[in-house]
Biotite code that builds the C-alpha atoms (Angstrom):
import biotite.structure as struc

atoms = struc.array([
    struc.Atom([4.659, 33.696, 8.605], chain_id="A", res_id=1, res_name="UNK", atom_name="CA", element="C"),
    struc.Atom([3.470, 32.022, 5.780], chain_id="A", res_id=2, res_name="UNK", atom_name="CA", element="C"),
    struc.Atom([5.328, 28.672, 6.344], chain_id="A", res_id=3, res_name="UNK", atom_name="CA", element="C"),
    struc.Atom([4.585, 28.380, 9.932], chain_id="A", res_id=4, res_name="UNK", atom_name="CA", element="C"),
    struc.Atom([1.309, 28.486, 8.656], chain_id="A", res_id=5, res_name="UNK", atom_name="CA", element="C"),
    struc.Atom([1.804, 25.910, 6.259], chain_id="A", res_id=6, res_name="UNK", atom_name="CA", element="C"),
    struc.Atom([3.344, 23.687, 8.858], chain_id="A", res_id=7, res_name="UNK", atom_name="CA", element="C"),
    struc.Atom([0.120, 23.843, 11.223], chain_id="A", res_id=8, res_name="UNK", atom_name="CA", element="C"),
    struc.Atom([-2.179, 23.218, 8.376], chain_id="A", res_id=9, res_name="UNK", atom_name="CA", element="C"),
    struc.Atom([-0.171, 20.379, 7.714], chain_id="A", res_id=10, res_name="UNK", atom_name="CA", element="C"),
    struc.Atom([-0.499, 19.216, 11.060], chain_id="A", res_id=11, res_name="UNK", atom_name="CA", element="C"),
    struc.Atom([-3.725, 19.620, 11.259], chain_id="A", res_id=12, res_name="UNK", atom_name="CA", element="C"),
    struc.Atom([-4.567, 18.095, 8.441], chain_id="A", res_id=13, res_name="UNK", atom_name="CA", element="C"),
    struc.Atom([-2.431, 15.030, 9.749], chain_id="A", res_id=14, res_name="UNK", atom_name="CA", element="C"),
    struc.Atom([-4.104, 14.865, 12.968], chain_id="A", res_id=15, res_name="UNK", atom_name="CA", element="C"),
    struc.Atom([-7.270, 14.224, 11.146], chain_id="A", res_id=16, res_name="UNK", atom_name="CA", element="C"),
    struc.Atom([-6.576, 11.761, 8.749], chain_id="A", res_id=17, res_name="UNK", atom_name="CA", element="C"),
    struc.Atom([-4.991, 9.877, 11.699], chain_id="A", res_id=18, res_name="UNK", atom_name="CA", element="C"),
    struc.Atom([-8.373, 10.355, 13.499], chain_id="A", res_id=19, res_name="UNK", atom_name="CA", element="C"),
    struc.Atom([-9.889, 8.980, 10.554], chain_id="A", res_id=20, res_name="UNK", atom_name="CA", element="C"),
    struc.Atom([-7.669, 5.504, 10.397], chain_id="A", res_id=21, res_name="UNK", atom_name="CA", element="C"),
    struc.Atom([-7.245, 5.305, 13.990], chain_id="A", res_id=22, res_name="UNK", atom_name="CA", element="C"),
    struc.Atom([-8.983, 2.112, 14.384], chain_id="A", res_id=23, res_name="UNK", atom_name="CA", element="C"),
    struc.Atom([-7.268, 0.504, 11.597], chain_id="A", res_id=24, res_name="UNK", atom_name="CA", element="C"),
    struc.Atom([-5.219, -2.177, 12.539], chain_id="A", res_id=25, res_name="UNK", atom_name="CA", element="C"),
    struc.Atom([-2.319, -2.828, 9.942], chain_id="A", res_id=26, res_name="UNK", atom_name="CA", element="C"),
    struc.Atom([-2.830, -6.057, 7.912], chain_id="A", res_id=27, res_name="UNK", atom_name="CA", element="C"),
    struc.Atom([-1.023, -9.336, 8.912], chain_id="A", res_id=28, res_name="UNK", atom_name="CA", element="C"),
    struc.Atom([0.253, -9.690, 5.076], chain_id="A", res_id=29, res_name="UNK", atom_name="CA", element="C"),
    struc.Atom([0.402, -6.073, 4.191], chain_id="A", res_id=30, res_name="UNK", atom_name="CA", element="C"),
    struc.Atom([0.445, -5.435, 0.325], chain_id="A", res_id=31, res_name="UNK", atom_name="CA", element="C"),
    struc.Atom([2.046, -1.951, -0.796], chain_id="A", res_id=32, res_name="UNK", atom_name="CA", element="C"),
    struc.Atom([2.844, -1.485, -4.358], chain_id="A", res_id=33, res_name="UNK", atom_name="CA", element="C"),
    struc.Atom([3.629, 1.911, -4.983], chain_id="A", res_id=34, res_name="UNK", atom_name="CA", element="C"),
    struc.Atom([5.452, 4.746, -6.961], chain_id="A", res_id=35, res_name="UNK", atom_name="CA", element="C"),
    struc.Atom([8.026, 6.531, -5.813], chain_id="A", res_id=36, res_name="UNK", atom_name="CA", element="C"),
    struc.Atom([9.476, 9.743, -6.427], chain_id="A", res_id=37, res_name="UNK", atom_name="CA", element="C"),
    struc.Atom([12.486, 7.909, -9.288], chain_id="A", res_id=38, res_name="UNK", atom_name="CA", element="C"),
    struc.Atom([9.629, 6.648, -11.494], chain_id="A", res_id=39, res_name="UNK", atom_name="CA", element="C"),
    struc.Atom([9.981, 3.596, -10.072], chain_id="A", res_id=40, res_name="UNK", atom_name="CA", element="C"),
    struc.Atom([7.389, 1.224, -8.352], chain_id="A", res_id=41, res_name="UNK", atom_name="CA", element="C"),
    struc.Atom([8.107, -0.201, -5.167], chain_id="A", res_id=42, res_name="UNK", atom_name="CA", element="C"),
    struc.Atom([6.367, -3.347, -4.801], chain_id="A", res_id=43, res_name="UNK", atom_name="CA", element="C"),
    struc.Atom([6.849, -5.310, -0.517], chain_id="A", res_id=44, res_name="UNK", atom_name="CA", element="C"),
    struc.Atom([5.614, -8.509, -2.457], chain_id="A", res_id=45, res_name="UNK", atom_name="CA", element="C"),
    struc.Atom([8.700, -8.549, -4.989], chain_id="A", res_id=46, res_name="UNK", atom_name="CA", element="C"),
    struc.Atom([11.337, -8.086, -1.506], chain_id="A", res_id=47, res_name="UNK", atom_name="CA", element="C"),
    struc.Atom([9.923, -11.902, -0.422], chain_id="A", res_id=48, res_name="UNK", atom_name="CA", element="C"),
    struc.Atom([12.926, -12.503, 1.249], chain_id="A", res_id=49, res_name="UNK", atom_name="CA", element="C"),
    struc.Atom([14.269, -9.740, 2.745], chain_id="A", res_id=50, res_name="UNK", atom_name="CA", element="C"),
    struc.Atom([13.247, -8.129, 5.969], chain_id="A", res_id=51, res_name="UNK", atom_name="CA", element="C"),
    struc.Atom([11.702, -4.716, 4.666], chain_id="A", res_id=52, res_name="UNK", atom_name="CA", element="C"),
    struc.Atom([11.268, -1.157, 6.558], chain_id="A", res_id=53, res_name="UNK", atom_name="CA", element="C"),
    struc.Atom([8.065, 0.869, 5.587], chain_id="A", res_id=54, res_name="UNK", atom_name="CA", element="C"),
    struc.Atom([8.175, 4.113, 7.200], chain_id="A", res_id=55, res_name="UNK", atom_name="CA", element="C"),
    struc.Atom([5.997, 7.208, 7.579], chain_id="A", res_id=56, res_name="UNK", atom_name="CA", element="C"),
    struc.Atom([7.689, 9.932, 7.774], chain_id="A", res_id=57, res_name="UNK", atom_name="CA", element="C"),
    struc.Atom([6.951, 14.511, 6.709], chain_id="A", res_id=58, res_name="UNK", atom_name="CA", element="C"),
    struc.Atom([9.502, 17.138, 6.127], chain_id="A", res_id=59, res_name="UNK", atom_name="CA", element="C"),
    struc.Atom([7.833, 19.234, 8.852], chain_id="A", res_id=60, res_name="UNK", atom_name="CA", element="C"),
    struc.Atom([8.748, 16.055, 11.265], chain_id="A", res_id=61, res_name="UNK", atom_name="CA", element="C"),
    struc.Atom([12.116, 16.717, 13.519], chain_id="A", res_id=62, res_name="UNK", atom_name="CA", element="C"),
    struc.Atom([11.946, 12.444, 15.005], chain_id="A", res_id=63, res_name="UNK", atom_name="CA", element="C"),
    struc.Atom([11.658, 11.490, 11.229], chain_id="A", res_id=64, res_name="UNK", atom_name="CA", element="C"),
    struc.Atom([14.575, 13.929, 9.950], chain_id="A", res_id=65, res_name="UNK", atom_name="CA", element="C"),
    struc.Atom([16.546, 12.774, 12.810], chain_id="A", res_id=66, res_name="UNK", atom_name="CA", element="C"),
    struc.Atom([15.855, 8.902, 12.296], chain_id="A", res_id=67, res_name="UNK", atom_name="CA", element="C"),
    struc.Atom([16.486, 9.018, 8.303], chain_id="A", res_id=68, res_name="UNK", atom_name="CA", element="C"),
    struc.Atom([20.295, 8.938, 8.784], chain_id="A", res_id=69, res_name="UNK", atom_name="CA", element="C"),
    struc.Atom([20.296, 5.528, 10.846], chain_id="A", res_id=70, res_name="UNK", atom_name="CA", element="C"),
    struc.Atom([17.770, 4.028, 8.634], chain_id="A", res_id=71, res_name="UNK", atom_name="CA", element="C"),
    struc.Atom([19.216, 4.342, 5.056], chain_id="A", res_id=72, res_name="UNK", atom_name="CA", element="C"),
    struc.Atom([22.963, 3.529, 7.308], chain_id="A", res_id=73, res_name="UNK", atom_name="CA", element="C"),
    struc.Atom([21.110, 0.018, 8.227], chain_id="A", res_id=74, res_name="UNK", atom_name="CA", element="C"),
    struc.Atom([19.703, -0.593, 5.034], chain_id="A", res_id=75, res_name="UNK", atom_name="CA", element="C"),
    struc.Atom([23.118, 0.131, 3.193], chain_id="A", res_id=76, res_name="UNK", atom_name="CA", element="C"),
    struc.Atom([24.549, -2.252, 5.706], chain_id="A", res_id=77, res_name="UNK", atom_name="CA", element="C"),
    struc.Atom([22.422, -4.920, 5.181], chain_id="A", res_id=78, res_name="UNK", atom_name="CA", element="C"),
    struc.Atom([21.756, -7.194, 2.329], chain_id="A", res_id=79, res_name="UNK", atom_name="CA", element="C"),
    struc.Atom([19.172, -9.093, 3.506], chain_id="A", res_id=80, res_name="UNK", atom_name="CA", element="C"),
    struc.Atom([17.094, -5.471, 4.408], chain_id="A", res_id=81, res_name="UNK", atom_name="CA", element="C"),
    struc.Atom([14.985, -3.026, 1.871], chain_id="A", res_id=82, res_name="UNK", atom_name="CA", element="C"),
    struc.Atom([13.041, 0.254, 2.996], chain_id="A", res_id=83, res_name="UNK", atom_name="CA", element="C"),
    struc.Atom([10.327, 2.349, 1.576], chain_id="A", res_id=84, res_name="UNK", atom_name="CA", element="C"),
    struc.Atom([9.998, 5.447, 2.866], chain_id="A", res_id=85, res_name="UNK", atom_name="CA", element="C"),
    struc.Atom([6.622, 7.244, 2.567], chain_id="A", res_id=86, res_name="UNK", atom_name="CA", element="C"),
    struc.Atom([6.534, 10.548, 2.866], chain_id="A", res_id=87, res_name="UNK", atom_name="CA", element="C"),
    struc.Atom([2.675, 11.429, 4.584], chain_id="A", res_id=88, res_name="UNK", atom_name="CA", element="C"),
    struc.Atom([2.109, 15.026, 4.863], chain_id="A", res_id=89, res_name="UNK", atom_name="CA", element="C"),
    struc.Atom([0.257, 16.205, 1.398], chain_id="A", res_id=90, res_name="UNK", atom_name="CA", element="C"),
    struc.Atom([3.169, 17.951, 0.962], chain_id="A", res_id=91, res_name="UNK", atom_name="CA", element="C"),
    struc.Atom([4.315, 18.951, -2.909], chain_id="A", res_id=92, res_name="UNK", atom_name="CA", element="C"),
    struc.Atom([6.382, 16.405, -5.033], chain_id="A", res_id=93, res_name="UNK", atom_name="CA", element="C"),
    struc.Atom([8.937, 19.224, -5.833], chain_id="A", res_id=94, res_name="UNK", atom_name="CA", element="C"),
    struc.Atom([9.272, 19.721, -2.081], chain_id="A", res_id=95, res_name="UNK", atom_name="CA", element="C"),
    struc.Atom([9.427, 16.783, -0.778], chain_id="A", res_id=96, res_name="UNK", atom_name="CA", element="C"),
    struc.Atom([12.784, 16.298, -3.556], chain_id="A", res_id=97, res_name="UNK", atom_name="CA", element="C"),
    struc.Atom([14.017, 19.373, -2.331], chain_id="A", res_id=98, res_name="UNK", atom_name="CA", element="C"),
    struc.Atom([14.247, 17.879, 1.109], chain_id="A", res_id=99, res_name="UNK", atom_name="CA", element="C"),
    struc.Atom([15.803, 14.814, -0.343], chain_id="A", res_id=100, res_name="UNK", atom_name="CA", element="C"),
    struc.Atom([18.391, 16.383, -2.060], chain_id="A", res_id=101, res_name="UNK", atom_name="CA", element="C"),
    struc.Atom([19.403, 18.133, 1.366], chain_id="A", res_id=102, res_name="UNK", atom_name="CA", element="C"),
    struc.Atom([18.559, 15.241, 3.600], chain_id="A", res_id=103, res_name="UNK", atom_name="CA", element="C"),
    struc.Atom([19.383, 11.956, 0.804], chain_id="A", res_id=104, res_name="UNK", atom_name="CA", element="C"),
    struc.Atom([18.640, 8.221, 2.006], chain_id="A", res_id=105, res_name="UNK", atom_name="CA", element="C"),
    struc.Atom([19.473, 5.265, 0.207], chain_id="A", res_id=106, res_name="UNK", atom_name="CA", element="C"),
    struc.Atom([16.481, 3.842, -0.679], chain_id="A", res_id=107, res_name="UNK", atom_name="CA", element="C"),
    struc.Atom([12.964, 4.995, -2.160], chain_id="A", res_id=108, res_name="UNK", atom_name="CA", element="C"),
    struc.Atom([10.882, 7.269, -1.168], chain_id="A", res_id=109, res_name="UNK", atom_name="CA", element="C"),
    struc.Atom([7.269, 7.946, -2.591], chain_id="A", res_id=110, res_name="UNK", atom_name="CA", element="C"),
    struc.Atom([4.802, 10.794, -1.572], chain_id="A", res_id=111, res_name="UNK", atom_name="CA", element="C"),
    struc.Atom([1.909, 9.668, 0.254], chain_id="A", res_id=112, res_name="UNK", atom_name="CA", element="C"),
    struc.Atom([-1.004, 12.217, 0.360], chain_id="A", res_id=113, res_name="UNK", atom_name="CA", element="C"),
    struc.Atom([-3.068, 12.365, 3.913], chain_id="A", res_id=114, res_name="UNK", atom_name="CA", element="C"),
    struc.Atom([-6.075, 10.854, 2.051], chain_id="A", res_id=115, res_name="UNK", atom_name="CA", element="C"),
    struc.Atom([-4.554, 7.844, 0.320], chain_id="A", res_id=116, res_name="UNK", atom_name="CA", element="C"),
    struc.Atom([-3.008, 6.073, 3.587], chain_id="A", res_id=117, res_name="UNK", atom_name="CA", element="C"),
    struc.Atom([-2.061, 2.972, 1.876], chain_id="A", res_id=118, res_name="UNK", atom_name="CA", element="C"),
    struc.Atom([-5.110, 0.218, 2.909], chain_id="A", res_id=119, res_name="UNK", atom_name="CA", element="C"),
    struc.Atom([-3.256, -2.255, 4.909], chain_id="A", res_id=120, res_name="UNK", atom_name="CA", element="C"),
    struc.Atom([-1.216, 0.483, 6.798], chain_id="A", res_id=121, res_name="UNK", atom_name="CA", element="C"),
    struc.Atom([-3.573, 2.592, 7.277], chain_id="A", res_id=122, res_name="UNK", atom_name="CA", element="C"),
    struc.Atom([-3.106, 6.070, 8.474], chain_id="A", res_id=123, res_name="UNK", atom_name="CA", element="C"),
    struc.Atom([-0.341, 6.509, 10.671], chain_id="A", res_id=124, res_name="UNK", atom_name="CA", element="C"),
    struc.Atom([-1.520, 7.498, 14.399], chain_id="A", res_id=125, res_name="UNK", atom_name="CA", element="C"),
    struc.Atom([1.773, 9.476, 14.851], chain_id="A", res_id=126, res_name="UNK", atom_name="CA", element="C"),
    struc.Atom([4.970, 10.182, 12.670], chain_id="A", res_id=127, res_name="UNK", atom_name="CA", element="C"),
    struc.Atom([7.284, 8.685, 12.597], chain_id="A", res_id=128, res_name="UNK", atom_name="CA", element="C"),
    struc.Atom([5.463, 5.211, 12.245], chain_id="A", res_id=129, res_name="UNK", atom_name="CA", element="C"),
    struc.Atom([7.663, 2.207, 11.066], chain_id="A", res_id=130, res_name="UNK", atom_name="CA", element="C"),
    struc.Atom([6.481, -1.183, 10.013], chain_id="A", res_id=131, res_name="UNK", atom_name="CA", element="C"),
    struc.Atom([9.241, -3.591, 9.992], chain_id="A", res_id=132, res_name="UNK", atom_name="CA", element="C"),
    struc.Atom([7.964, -6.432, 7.648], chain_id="A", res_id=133, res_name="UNK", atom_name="CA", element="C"),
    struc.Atom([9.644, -10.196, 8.062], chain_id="A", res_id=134, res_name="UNK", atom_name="CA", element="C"),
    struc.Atom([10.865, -12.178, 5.150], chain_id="A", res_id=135, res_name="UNK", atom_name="CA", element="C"),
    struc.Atom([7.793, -14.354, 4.808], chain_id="A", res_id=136, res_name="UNK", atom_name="CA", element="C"),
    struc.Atom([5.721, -10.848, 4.293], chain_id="A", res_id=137, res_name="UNK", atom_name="CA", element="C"),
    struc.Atom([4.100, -11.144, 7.584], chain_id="A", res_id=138, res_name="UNK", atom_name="CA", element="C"),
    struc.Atom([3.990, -8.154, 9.981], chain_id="A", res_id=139, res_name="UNK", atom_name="CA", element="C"),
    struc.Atom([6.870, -8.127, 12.583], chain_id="A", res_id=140, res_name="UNK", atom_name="CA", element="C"),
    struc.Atom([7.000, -5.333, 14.690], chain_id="A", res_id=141, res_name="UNK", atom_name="CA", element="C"),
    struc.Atom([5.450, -1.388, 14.577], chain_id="A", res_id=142, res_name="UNK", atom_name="CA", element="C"),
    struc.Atom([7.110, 1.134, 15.495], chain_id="A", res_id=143, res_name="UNK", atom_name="CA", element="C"),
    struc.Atom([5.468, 4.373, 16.826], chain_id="A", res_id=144, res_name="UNK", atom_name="CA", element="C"),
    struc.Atom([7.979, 7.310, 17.214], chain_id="A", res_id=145, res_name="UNK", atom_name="CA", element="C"),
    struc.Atom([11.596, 7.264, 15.854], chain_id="A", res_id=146, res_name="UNK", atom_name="CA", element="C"),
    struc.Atom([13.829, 4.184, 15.545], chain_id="A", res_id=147, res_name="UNK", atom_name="CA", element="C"),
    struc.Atom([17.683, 3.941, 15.668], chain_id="A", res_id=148, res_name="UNK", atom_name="CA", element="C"),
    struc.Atom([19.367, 0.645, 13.869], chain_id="A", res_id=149, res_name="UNK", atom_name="CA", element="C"),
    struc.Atom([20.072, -0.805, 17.401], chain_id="A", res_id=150, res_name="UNK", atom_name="CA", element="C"),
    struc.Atom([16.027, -0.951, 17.574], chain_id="A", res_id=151, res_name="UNK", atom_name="CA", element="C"),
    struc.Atom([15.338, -2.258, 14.133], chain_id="A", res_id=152, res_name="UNK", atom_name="CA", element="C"),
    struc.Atom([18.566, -4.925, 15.021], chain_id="A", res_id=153, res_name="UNK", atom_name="CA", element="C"),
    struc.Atom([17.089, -5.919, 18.182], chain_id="A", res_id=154, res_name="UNK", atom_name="CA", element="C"),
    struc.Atom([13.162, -6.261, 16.484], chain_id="A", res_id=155, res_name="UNK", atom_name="CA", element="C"),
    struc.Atom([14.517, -8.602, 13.735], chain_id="A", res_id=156, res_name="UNK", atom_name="CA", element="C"),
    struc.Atom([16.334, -11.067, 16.059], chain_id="A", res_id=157, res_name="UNK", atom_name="CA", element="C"),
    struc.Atom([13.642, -11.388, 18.241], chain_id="A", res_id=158, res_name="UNK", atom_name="CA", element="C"),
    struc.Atom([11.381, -11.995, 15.014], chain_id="A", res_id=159, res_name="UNK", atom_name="CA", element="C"),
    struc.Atom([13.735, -14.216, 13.486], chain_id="A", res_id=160, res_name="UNK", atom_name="CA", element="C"),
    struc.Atom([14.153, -16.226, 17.039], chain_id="A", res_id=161, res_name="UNK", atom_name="CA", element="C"),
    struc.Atom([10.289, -16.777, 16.838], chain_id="A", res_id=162, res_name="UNK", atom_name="CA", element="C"),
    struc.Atom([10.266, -18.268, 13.313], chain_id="A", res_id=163, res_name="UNK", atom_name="CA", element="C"),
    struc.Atom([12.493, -20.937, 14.148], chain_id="A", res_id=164, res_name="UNK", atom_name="CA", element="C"),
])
């Protein structure tokens, strides 16, 4: 009983931090410099040049486990494409690892808790959420609900046909 409780807290708790940043419109030139779960710091600034895949994401969320797969396939695929994946749930840094190490992607993942919705994001209205960031920096497409590679293939031609 006890995680089923868990899980609605969590949700509940979700639904009211994205009441909180529902108005807020994601940046034009986001900035996210953050650390992930490795040690590391992910910084979208230093991936100038590559299209880049910030997504929102919880344990608790079936769309996001299901979507993980075909992201971290894409970006493995793809030179020219880095991720970040943020998991947004207030959820434990042991247990969001845990999940990893039974659900592993190939890029980084940092722990996002449902009060610190990075600024020019803001807090995700739904999850999953998916920002798919250009080369130049500049916002390219949002995503609300889960994406499949054909999507994210299909969003960066169309961006890349309007730059030129």
């Amino acid at each position: 009983m006890k995680p089923m409780f868990l899980r609605l807290a969590l949700a509940f708790a979700a639904s009211l931090a994205m009441l909180a940043g529902a108005n807020a419109e994601p940046a034009k030139m986001p900035a996210l410099s953050i650390k992930t779960l490795d040690g590391g710091t992910f910084d979208l600034a230093a991936e100038r040049g590559k299209w880049v895949i910030v997504n929102f994401w919880a344990t608790w969320c079936s769309p996001c486990i299901k979507e993980m797969p075909d992201i971290s396939k894409f970006v493995a695929s793809r030179s020219d494409v880095a991720a970040i994946g943020l998991a947004f749930g207030g959820e434990e840094i042991g247990d969001v690892k845990s999940f990893l190490d039974k659900h592993p992607v190939k890029y980084p993942i940092a722990n996002v808790p449902l009060e610190s919705a990075p600024k020019d994001f803001g807090a995700p209205k739904g999850l999953p959420t998916t920002f798919l960031i250009a080369p130049d920096g500049s916002l390219a497409k949002k995503f609300t609900g889960p994406i499949t590679a054909g999507e994210l293939e299909k969003a960066i031609a169309a961006a890349s046909s309007k730059k030129t």
